[in-house]
Residue, then its C-alpha position, 0 to 999 in steps of 0.5 A: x331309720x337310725x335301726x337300718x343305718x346301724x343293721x347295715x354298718x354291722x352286716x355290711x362286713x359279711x361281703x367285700x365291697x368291690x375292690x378299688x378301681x384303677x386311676x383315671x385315664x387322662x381326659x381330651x378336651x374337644x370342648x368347651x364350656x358355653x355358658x353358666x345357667x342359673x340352677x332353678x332346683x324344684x318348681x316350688x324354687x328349693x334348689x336341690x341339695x349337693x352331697x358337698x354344697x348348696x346347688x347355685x348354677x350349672x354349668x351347661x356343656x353344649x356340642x355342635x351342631x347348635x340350635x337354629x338361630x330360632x333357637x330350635x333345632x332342625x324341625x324336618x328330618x334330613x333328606x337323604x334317606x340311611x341305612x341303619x344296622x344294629x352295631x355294637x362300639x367299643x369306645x376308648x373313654x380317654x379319647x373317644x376312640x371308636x372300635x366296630x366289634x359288630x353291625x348287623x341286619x339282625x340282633x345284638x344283645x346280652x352285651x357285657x364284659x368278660x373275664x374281668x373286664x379282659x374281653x367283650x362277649x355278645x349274642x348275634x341273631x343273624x337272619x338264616x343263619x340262627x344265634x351265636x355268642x362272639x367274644x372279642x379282647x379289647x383290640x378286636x381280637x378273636x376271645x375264647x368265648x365263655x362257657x355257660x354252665x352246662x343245664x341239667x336235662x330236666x331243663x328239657x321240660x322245665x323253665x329254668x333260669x337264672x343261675x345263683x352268682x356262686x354258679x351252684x343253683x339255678x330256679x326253675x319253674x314249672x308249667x301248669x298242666x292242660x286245664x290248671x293254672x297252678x304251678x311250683x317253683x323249685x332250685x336245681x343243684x347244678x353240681x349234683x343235679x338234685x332237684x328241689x321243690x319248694x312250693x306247689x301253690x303258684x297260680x300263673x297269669x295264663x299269659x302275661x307281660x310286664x313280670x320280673x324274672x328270680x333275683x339272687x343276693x349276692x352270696x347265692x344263698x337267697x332268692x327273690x321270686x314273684x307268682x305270675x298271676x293269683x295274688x301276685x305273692x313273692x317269696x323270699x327263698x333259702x336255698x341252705x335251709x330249703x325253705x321259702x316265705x312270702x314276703x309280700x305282694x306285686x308281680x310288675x316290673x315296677x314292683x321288683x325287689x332290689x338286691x344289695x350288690x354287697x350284702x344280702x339285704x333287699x328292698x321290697x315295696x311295703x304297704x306303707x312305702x319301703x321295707x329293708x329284710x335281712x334274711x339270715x337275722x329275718x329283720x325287717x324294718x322301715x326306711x323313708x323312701x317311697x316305692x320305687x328304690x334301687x341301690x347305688x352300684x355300691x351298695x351304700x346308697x338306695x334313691x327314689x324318684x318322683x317322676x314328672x317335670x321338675x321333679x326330684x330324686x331322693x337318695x339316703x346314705x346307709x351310713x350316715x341316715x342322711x337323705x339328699x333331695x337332687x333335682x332330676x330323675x333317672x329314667x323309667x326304663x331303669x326299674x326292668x334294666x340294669x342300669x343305675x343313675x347313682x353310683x358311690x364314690x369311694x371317698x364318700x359322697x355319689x355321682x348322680x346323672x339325672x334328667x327332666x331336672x328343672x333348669x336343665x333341658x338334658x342331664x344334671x350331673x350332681x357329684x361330690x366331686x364337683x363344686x355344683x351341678x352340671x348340665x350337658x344340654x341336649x342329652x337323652x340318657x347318661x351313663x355313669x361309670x363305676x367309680x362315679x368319674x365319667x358320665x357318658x351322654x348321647x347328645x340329641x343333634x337331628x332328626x334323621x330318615x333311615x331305610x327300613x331294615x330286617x328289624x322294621x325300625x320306624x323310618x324317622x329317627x333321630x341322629x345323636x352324638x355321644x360324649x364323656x364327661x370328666x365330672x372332676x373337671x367338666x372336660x368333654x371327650x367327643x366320641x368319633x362319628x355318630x349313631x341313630x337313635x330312637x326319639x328321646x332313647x339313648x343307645x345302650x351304654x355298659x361301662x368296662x368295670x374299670x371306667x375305661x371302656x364304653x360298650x354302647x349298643x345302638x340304635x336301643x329301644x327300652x319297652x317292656 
C-alpha cells in the first residue's frame, strides 16, 4: 500500500492537476432544515467514518410536498394526464434560476460545456429532419458550434473512435471479414493520417452488448482497449513506442479500466481485487480496494462500493494510504458514465453524495466541510460539483401520468423537484418548476466546470 501512495506522490508532478476554481457563489435559501435524525451508519450499528470527524446525526433537508399524513406519499399517479418532451435546462446554481436551451419530440444528448465553460453544446435528433449540433453562451445566445476534428477517409470503411485528448490520434477498429471472427485494433495519426496496426488477433462477439468503448490517459500517449469476444483480453496500448500489452481480462461495463484525470496511472480489476499500472516505469502493484473502483474528479482519490441496502463505500486517499468507510453507495449506472459520487476538495478531505445509506431514505452527504453528514430526503440521484461545494439532487415528490410522445416513454412516471445543496452550510437552492422522471432515475446533471451552472437533461434513463 505504502509502494502506490508513495509511486503516486512522486508521478503525480508529471501533469497538473486542474487549476483552482472560482469562489462560490452566494446561496438562497428557500428552505429550511426540518428536522435531525440519529445517523444508523452500517447495519451491523458502526457508523461510518467522516473525513473530519466521527458520524453522529444528520441533518435531514425535507422539501414540500410533504408525505401524506399516513406518512407515505401519494400512491396514485395524478389524474391529468402531461405531455412530456425531452428538455435540456441551464440552471443558475446561485438562485435556481431556469434557462430552457431546448425540448423536443425527438433526442437530446451528448450535452456538455464548451470553451472553457463559456458555452453549452448538445446533439438534437429531430424527427424528419435528421441531427445537429447547437451550441448556446450562457445567456441563450446563439454559440459557433465546435468543430470535431476532421476524420480521415479510411474512417469510411472502418470503426474509428474516440480520439486522444491531445487531438493527435483516434483508435480505430476493424470488421472481421464474412465467415471470420477475428478482427485488429490500430491508431490512426490524425495529423498525418498514417495508419497503425497494433494487433491482428482480436476475436469479436459476432454481436453483443454490455462492452466498454477505448480509454485514453490524460497525456494521450496510452490507451486501454478491451476484445469483444474471445477471452475478453484488454490491452494497454503505447501510441509513442507503437507497441501494446495484455494487461489482463474482462470485456463488461463493470469491468472497465479507470484512468487517473492527472497522471496516467489506471486501475484495472485484478485477479485478486485492484491493481494500479503506471505504463511508462510498467509498475504494477496492489491496492486494497475490491473491484469496481473509480477515481475521484481529482485524481487524489479512488473509492468502491459494496452495493446493497446499507451498505458502505470505501475511499482510500493516494496521499496518505488512509481509507475511509462511508455509509451509502453511488449508483450503478456510474460504471458505464461519466459521472462520479466522490470529488477532492482542495484543501484536503472529499465531498461524497451517497444513496441507499442506512438511516437516510434519499442521499447522504458525507463532506469535510461539514461537521457530520447530511441527508436530503427523498433524493433519487445527486450531483456533486467540481469543487466538491454544491450537491444537486432531484427530489421525488409524486407519481405522475404523461402522454406518450415520439420516444414511447411508459405512461406513468414520476414527478421530481430539483434542489443544490451548499454543503458548508446545509443552505438549499430550490430550482424553478419542475421535471418528470423515470422511477427512482434522476434527470441528467452536468456541472459547469466552475460550480456555477447546472445542465440537467430530462427525463434521463441510464440502462445499458
Amino acid at each position: 500500500m505504502q509502494q502506490a501512495v508513495g509511486r503516486w506522490a512522486s508521478l503525480r508532478g508529471m501533469r497538473s492537476p486542474l487549476s483552482a476554481l472560482r469562489a462560490l457563489a452566494a446561496v438562497l435559501l428557500v428552505a429550511v432544515i426540518a428536522a435531525v435524525v440519529a445517523c444508523n451508519g452500517d447495519e451491523d450499528g458502526t457508523p461510518g467514518v467522516s473525513p473530519t470527524a466521527a458520524q453522529t446525526a444528520a441533518a435531514e433537508v425535507t422539501l414540500t410536498p410533504s408525505p401524506s399524513p399516513e406518512g407515505s406519499p401519494v400512491a396514485s399517479p395524478t389524474p391529468e394526464a402531461r405531455e412530456v418532451l425531452e428538455t435540456l435546462w441551464l440552471v443558475d446554481a446561485s438562485d435556481g434560476s431556469v434557462l430552457l436551451l431546448t425540448e423536443t419530440e425527438g433526442y437530446v444528448g451528448q450535452e456538455r460545456f464548451v470553451d472553457a465553460g463559456q458555452a453549452v453544446a448538445f446533439t438534437q435528433v429531430v424527427p424528419g429532419q435528421g441531427s445537429a449540433v447547437h451550441a448556446l453562451d450562457l445567456s441563450g445566445h446563439p454559440w459557433d458550434s465546435p468543430r470535431e476534428p476532421q476524420s480521415p477517409g479510411v474512417c469510411e470503411r472502418l470503426s474509428c473512435g474516440p480520439s486522444s485528448p491531445d487531438g493527435r490520434h483516434t483508435v480505430y477498429t476493424t470488421s472481421p471479414p464474412e465467415g471470420s471472427l477475428v478482427y485488429a485494433y490500430g491508431v490512426i495519426d490524425l495529423e498525418t493520417g498514417s495508419q497503425l496496426e497494433l494487433r491482428g488477433d482480436l476475436v469479436h462477439c459476432g454481436g453483443c452488448d454490455a462492452r466498454y468503448a477505448p480509454a485514453w490517459s490524460p497525456s494521450g500517449r496510452y490507451f486501454t482497449i478491451a476484445e469483444f469476444g474471445g477471452d475478453g483480453r484488454v490491452f494497454l496500448a503505447d501510441v509513442e513506442a507503437r507497441t501494446d500489452r495484455p494487461i489482463g481480462t474482462g470485456n463488461e461495463t463493470t469491468r472497465r479500466p479507470d484512468w487517473s484525470p492527472v497522471a496516467d496511472i489506471v486501475a484495472l480489476s485484478g485477479v485478486e481485487g485492484t491493481a494500479l499500472v503506471h505504463p511508462v516505469t510498467g509498475d504494477e502493484w496492489p491496492i486494497d480496494l475490491e473491484w469496481p473502483v473509480r477515481w475521484d474528479a481529482s485524481g487524489r482519490y479512488l473509492y468502491s462500493p459494496a452495493w446493497g441496502s446499507g451498505g458502505v463505500t470505501r475511499i482510500f486517499d493516494m496521499e496518505t494510504g488512509e481509507t475511509d468507510e462511508v455509509a451509502g453507495t453511488p449508483p450503478q449506472a456510474h460504471l458505464w458514465t461519466d459521472d462520479v459520487a466522490v470529488v477532492g476538495l482542495e484543501d484536503g478531505g472529499y465531498t461524497a453524495a451517497l444513496g441507499r445509506a442506512s438511516g437516510c431514505d434519499g442521499v447522504r452527504v458525507t463532506s469535510a466541510l461539514a461537521p457530520s453528514p447530511q441527508c436530503i430526503a427523498g433524493a433519487t440521484g445527486a450531483a456533486v460539483s467540481p469543487d466538491g461545494r454544491r450537491v444537486a439532487a432531484a427530489v421525488f415528490v409524486e407519481p405522475v401520468r404523461v402522454e406518450r410522445t415520439a420516444q414511447r416513454w411508459p405512461t406513468d412516471m414520476a414527478l421530481l423537484r430539483l434542489l443544490i445543496m451548499d454543503v458548508t452550510t446545509g443552505a438549499i437552492v430550490q430550482v424553478e418548476g419542475e421535471l418528470v422522471g423515470f422511477a427512482g432515475e434522476p434527470p441528467a446533471m452536468r456541472w459547469h466546470p466552475e460550480s456555477t451552472h447546472l445542465l440537467v437533461r430530462w427525463p434521463a434513463s441510464y440502462g445499458l
